[in-house]
C-alpha positions as CSV (number, residue, x, y, z in Angstrom):
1,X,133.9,99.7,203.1
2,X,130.8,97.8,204.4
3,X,129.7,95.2,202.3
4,X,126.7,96.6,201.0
5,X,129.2,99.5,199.5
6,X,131.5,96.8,197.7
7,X,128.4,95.0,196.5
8,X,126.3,98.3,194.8
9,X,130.0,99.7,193.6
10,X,131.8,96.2,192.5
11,X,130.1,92.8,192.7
12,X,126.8,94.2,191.0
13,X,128.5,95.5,188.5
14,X,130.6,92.6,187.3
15,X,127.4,90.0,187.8
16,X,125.0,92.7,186.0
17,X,127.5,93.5,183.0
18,X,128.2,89.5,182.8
19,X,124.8,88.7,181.9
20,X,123.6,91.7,179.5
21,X,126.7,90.3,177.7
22,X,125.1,87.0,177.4
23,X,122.4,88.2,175.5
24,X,124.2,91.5,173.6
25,X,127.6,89.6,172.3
26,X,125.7,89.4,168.6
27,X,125.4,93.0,168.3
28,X,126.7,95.2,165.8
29,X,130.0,97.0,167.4
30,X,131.2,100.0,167.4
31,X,135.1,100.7,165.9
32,X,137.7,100.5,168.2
33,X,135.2,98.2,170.8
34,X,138.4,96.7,173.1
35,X,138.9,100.5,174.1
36,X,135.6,101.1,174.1
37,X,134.9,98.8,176.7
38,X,137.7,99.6,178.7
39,X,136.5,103.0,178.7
40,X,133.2,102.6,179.5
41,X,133.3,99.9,182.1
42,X,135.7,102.0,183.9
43,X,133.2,105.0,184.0
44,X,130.5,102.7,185.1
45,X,132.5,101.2,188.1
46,X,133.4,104.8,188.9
47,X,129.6,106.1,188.9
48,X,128.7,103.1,191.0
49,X,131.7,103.7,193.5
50,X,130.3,107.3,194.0
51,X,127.0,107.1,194.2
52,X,125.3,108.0,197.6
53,X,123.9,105.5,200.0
54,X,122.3,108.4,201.5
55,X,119.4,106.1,203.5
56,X,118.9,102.4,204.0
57,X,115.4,102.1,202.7
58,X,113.8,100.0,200.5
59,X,112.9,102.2,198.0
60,X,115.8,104.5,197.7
61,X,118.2,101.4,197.3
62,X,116.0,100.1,194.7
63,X,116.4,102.8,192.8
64,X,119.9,103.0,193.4
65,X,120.0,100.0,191.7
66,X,118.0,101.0,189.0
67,X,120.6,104.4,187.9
68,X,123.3,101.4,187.9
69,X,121.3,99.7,185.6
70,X,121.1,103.0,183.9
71,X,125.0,103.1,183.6
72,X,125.0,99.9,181.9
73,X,122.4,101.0,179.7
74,X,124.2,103.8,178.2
75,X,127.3,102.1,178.4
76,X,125.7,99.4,176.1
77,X,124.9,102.2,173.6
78,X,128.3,103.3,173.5
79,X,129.5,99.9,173.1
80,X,126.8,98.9,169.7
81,X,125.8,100.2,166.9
82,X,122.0,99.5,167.6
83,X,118.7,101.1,168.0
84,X,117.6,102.0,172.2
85,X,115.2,99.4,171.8
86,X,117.8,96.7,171.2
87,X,120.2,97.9,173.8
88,X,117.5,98.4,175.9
89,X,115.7,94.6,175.5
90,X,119.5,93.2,176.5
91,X,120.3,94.8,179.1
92,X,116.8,94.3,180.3
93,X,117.1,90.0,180.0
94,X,120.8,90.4,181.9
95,X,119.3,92.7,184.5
96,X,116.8,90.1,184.8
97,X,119.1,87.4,184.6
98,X,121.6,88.6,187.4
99,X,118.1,89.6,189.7
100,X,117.2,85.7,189.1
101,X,120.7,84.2,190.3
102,X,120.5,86.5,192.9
103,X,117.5,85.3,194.3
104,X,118.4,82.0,193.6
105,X,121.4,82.1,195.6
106,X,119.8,83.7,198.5
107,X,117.1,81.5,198.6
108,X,119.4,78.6,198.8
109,X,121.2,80.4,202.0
110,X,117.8,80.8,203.4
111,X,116.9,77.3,203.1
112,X,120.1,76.2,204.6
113,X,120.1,78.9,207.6
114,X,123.6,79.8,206.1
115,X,122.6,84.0,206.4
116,X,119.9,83.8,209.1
117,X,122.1,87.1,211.0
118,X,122.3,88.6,207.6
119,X,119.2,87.7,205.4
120,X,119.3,88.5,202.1
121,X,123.2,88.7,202.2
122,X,124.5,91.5,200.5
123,X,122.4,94.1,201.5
124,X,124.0,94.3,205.3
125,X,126.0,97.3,206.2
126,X,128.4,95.8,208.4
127,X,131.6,95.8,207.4
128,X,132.8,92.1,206.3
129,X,134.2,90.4,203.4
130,X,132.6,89.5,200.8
131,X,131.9,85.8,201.5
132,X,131.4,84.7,205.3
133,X,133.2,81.6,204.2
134,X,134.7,79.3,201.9
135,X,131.4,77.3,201.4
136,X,129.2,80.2,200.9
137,X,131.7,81.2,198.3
138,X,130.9,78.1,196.3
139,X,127.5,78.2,196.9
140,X,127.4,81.8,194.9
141,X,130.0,80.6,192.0
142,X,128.0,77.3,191.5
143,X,125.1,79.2,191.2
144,X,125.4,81.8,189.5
145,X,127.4,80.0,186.9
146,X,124.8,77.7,186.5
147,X,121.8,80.0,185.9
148,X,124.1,82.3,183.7
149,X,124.9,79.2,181.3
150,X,121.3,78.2,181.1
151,X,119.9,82.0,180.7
152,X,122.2,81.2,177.5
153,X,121.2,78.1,176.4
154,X,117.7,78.5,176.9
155,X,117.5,82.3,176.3
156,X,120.8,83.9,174.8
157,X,120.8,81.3,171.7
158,X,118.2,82.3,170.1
159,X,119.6,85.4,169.8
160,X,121.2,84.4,166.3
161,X,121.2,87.8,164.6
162,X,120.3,91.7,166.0
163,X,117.0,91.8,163.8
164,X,115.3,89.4,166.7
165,X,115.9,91.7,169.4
166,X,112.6,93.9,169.1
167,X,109.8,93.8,171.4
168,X,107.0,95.5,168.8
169,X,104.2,95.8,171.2
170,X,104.6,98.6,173.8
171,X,102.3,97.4,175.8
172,X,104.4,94.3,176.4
173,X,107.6,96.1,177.1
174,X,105.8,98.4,179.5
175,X,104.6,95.2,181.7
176,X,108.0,93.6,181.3
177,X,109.7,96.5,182.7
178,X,106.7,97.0,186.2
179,X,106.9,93.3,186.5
180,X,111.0,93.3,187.0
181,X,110.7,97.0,188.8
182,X,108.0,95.6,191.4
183,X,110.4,92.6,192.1
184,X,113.2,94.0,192.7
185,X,111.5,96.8,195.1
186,X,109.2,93.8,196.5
187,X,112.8,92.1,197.2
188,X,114.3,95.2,199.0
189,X,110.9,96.1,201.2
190,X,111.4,92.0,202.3
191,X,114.9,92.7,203.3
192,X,114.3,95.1,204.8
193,X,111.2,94.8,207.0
194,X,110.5,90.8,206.9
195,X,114.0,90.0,206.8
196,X,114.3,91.9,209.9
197,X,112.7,89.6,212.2
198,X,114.0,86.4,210.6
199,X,110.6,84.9,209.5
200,X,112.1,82.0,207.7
201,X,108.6,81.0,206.1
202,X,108.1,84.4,205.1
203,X,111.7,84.6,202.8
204,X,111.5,81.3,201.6
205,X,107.8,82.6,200.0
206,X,109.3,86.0,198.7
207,X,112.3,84.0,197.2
208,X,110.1,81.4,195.1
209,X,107.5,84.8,194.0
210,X,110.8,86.7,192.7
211,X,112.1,84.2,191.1
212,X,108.8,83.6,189.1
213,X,108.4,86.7,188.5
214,X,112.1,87.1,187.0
215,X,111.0,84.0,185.0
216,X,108.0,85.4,183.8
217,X,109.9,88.6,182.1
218,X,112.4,86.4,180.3
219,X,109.2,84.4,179.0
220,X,107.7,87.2,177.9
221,X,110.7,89.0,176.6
222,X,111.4,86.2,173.8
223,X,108.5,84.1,173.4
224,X,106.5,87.0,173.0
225,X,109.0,89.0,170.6
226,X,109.7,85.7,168.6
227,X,105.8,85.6,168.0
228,X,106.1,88.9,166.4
229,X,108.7,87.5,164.3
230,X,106.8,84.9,163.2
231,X,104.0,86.3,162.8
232,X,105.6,88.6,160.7
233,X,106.8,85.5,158.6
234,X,104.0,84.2,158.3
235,X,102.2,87.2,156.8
236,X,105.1,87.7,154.3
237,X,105.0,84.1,153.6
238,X,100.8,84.4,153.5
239,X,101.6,87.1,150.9
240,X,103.6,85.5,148.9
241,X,102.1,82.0,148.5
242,X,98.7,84.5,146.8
243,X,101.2,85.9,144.7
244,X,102.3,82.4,143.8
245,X,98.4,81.2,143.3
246,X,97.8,84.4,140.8
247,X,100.5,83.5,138.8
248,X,99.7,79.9,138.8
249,X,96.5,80.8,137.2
250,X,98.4,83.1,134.5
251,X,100.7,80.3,134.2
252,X,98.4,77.7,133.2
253,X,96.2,80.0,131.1
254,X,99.6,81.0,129.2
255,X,101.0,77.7,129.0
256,X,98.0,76.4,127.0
257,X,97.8,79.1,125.1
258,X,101.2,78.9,124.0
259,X,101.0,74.8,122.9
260,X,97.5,75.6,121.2
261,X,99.1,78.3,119.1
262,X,102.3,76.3,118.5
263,X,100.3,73.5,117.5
264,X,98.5,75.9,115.0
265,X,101.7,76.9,113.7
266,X,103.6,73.8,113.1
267,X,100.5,72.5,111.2
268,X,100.6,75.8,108.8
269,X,104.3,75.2,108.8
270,X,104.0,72.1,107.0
271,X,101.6,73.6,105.0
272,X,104.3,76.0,103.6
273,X,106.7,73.4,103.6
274,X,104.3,71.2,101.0
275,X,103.7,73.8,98.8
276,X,107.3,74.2,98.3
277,X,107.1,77.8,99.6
278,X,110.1,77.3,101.2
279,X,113.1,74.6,101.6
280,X,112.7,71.2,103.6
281,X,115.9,72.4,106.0
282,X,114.2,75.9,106.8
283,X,110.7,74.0,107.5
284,X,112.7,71.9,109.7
285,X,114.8,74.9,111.4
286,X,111.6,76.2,112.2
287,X,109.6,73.2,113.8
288,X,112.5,72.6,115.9
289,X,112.7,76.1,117.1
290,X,109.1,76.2,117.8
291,X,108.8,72.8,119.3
292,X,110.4,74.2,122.4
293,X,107.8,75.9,123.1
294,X,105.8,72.4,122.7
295,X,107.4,70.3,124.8
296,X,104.5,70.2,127.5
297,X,106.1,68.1,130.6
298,X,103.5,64.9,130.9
299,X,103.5,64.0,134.8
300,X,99.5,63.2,134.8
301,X,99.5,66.0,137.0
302,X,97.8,69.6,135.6
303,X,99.5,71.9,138.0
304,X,103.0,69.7,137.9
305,X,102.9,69.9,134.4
306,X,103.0,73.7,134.0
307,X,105.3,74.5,137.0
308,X,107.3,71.7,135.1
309,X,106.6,73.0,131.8
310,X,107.6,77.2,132.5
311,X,110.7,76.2,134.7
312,X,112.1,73.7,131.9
313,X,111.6,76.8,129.3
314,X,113.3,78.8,131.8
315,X,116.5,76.4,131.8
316,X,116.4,76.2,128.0
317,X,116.9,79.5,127.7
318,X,119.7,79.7,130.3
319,X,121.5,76.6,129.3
320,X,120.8,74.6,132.1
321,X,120.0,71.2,132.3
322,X,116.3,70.1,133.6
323,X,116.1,66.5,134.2
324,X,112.8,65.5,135.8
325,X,111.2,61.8,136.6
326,X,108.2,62.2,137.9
327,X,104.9,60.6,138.7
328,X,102.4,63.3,139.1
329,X,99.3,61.3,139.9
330,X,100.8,60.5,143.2
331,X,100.4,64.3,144.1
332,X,97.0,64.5,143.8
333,X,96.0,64.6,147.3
334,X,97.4,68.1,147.4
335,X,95.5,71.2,146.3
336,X,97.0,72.9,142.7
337,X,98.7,76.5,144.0
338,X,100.2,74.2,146.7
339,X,102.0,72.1,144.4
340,X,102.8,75.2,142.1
341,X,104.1,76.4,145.4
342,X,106.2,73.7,146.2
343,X,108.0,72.8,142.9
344,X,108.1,76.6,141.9
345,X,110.2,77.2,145.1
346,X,112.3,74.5,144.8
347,X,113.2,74.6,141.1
348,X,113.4,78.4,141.6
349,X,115.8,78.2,144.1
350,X,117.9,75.6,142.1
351,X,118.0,78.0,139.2
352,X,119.5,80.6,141.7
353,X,121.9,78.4,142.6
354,X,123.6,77.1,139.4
355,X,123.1,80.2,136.7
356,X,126.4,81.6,138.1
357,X,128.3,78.3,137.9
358,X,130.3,76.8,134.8
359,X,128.1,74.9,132.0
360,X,129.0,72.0,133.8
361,X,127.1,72.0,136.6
362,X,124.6,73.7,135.5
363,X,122.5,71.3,136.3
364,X,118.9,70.6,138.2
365,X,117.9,66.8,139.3
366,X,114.3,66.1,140.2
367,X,112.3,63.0,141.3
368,X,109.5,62.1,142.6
369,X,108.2,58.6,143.1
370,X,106.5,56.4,145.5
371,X,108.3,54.2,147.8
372,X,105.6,51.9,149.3
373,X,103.2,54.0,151.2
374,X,105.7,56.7,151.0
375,X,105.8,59.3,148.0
376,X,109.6,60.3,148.0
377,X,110.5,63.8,146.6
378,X,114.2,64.5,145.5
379,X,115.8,67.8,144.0
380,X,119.3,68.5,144.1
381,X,121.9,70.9,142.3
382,X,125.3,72.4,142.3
383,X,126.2,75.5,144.3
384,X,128.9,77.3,144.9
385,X,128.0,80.7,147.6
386,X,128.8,79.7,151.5
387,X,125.4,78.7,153.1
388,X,124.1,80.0,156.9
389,X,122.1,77.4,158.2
390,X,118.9,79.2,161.1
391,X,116.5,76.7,161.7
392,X,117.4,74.0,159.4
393,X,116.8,76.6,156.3
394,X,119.3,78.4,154.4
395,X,119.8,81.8,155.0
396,X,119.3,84.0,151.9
397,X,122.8,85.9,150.3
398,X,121.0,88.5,148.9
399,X,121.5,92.0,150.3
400,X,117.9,92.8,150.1
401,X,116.4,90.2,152.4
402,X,112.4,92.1,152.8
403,X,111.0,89.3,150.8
404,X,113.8,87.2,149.9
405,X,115.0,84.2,151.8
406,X,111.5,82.5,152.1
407,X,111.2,80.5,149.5
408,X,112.5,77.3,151.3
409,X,110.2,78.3,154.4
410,X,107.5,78.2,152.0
411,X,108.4,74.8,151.2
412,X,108.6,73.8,154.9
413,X,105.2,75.7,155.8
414,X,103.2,73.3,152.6
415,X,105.1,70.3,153.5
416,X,103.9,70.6,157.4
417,X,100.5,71.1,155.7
418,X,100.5,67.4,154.5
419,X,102.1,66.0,157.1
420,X,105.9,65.8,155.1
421,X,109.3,65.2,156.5
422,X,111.5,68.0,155.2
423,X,115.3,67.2,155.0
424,X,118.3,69.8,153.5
425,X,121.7,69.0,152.9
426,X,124.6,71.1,151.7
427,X,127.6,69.0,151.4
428,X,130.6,68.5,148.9
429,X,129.1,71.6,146.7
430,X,125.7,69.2,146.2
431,X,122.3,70.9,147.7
432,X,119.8,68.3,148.4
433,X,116.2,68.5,149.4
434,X,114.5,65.6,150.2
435,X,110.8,65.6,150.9
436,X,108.6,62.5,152.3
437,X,105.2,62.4,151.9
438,X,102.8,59.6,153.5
439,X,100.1,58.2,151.1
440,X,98.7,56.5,153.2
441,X,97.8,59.5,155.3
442,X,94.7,59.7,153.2
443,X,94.5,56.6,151.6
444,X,96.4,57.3,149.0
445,X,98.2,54.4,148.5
């Protein structure tokens, strides 16, 4: 077997199906995935093994390479249960990856005159083993070790769940894919004609463009696909925050309604009550029931005072306990929906939390104060559901996530606005949000 045979049937395989799995691990699987696996890797080695080296040219061993990748492809599919385009973008980074410690590795035995009878290394047909010796054996483990765990670090940990995996533009997925096809035929045609007359200069050139260029795809693979994704947050956050402003205006109108009307009522109530329509203890039942409706929070903040106001009727009516200390004026370098934003979200999400748990601890703490030229916010609450953690935000439990789950990043996005230092905590059953602002910022101080 020459060594270009053991490489396309063996050693390409292993290094290619390595690195798709640094980046396709998350993926939904299949039943029965251990035989699955064994299954499928065994066809793939197979199809390798037999495939034709029918020429040594450049561009009939590129695409060689190319129905191997193929293999992998479809052995991916039969591995996940995930959409082509998700199979596809993995298997694209790892064929990327493996292309990039490839090059790496030969560029470093170019550089050190290690495989100046051989360039290029494994694409000789002579029949030798698969390291010439012991120290170009380490060479090719350190490397490719070491650009596999930081295709990982850098790369394959952002990869926290299968929903991130989408390249939505097709333009960008059609330049990804010429960008890593020209390289890898750009890397045969140098092996093959360049490489022949052992221009030094010339490899060392072609090494440093491939590896760019293998750079280059991985950049545009996840920067550009986590764009979309947050871009598509931000629109669904964008949405949401109007939604929040239109009902800030109900809110207020309703709120003032309701306390001009209550304070008509209790007024006519005592009227009743003097006239001796009625009993002192039914006047009384009354003006108690009705004052709950009354009790407008006083923060000397408008906007803080009906968020305050709707989420404390809220609570009374689901027996939860509301305690809030809080000086509004120190808020008033925000605009209004932004603080009905902010509180709504955070006392919202506090309700969530707690109107499953015993009476208790059913309960919702809230402060705000300033702390020199710092305007401290605290809210904290009991909860009881596990919590995922993706970015420093909780992760929503609900099944239907299309616009739950960003609450809390609306938070983030109107504390960034003003400049805040966003802190959550989740431990011993407590969930704590802390919130600095700086007054001085805008010399509110």
């Amino acid at each position: 077997m020459t060594q270009l045979e053991f490489y396309k049937s063996f050693q390409f395989v292993i290094e290619l199906l390595a690195a798709e799995g640094i980046f396709s691990f998350r993926l939904t699987r299949r039943s029965h995935f251990p035989l699955r696996m064994i299954v499928g890797a065994s066809v793939v080695f197979v199809l390798s093994y037999f495939f034709p080296i029918a020429v040594h040219e450049a561009f009939y061993l590129s695409f060689m390479f190319f129905v191997i990748f193929a293999y992998t492809v479809f052995f991916a599919k039969f591995l996940f249960r995930e959409t082509w385009l998700k199979i596809i973008f993995c298997c694209l980074a790892g064929y990327t990856v493996q292309h990039l410690a490839y090059q790496i590795y030969n560029l470093a035995l170019t550089i050190m005159g290690v495989n100046k009878n051989n360039p290029m290394g494994a694409y000789g047909d002579q029949a030798v083993g698969i390291f010439p010796n012991a120290f170009v054996a380490i060479i090719y483990f350190y490397v490719y070790i070491v650009v596999y765990f930081f295709s990982w670090f850098i790369f394959g940990k952002r990869i926290r769940d299968s929903e991130k995996l989408q390249i939505k533009s097709g333009f960008i997925f059609f330049f990804v894919v010429l960008i890593l096809i020209i390289d890898v035929i750009l890397n045969a045609v140098i092996v093959y004609n360049v490489a022949a007359d052992g221009n030094k200069l010339y490899l060392i050139i072609a090494g440093v463009y491939n590896i760019l260029c293998c750079v280059v795809v991985l950049i545009l693979q996840f920067e550009v696909s986590l764009r979309y994704k947050l871009e598509e947050t931000l629109t669904t956050v964008s949405f949401l925050r109007h939604q929040e402003k239109e009902h800030y205006k109900m809110s207020k109108e309703t709120i003032e309604l309701i306390n001009l009307k209550c304070h008509d009522l209790k007024h006519q109530i005592r009227s009743i009550g003097s006239r001796s329509s009625i009993n002192d203890e039914s006047v009384k039942e009354i003006t108690e029931l009705i004052s709950i409706y009354d009790t407008m929070v006083r923060t000397g903040n408008d906007a803080l005072d009906i968020i305050l106001s709707e989420k404390n009727l809220h609570c009374t009516k689901n027996n939860i306990r509301f305690s809030c200390i809080a000086d509004g004026k120190r808020l008033d370098f925000m605009k209004e929906e932004d603080i009905y934003s902010l509180f709504g979200n955070l006392i919202d999400n506090a309700i969530e939390a707690v109107q499953s748990l015993e009476d208790g601890k059913r309960i919702i703490g809230l402060r705000i104060k300033a702390v020199g030229t710092m305007l401290s916010v605290n809210l904290h609450n009991y909860y009881e559901k596990e919590l995922t953690f993706d970015d420093g935000i909780p992760q929503t439990t609900k099944s239907e996530k299309e616009y739950h789950g960003y609450g809390l990043k609306s938070v983030r996005y109107v504390c960034e606005k003003y400049g805040g230092d966003l802190s959550i905590n989740a431990d011993n059953k407590v969930f704590t949000v802390n919130i600095l602002f700086s007054l001085a910022r805008e010399g509110n101080s």
